[in-house]
C-alpha positions as CSV (number, residue, x, y, z in Angstrom):
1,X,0.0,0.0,0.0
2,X,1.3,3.7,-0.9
3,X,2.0,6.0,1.7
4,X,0.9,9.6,1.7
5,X,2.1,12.8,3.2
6,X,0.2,15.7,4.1
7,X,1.4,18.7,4.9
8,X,-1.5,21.0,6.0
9,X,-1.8,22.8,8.7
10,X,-5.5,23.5,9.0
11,X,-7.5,20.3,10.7
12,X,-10.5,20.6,9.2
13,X,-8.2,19.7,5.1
14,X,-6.5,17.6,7.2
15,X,-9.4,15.3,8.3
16,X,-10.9,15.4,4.4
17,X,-8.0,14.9,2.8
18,X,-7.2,11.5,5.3
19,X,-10.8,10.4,5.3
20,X,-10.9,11.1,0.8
21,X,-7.4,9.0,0.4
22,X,-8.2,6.1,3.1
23,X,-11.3,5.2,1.6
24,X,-9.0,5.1,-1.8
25,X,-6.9,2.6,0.1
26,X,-3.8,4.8,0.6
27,X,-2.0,5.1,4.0
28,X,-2.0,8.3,5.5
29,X,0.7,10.3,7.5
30,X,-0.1,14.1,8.6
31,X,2.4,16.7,9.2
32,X,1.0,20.3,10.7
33,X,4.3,22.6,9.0
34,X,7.1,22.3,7.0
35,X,9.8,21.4,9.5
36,X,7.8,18.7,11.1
37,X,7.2,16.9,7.6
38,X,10.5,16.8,7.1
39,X,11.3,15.7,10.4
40,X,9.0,12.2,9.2
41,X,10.7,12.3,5.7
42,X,14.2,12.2,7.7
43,X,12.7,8.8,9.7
44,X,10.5,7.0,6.5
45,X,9.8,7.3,3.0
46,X,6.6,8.4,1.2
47,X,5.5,7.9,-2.0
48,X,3.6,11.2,-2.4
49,X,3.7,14.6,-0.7
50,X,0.6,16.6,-0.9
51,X,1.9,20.2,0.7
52,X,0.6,23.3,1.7
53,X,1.9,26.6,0.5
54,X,0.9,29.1,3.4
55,X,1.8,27.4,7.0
56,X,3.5,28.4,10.2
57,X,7.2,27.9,11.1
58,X,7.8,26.6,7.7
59,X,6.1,27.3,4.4
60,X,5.6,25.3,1.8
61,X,8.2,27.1,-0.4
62,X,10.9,26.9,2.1
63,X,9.8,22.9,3.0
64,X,10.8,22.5,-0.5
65,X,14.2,23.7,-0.7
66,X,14.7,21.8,1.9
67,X,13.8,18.5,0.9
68,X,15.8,19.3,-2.0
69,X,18.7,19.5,0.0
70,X,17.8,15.9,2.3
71,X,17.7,14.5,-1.0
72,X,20.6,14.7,-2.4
């Protein structure tokens, strides 16, 4: 099974986003910013980010360039 992350820091897309990809048989992970996503990409693998933009302590931009730099 495929294993999603999402990065969104506003419950409400949190809990529609997990309940909409569940029932398509995905696993779920949920990060509230930027820095703790990548805190859970630095422990596991996922096969799919799904990221938002406008968050707290880290955006979405600066999550990116980031990752960028963990994958290398």
């Amino acid at each position: 099974m495929k294993t999603i992350l999402v990065v969104e820091d506003n419950s409400s897309y949190q809990a529609i986003l997990k309940k909409a990809l569940e029932d398509a048989h995905f696993n779920v992970v949920q990060a509230g910013n930027g820095r703790e996503a990548l805190d859970l990409i630095k422990k596991s693998g996922f096969d799919l980010i799904i990221l938002d933009i406008l968050m707290p302590e880290m955006d979405g931009i600066t999550f990116y360039y980031q990752l960028k730099k963990i994958l290398k």
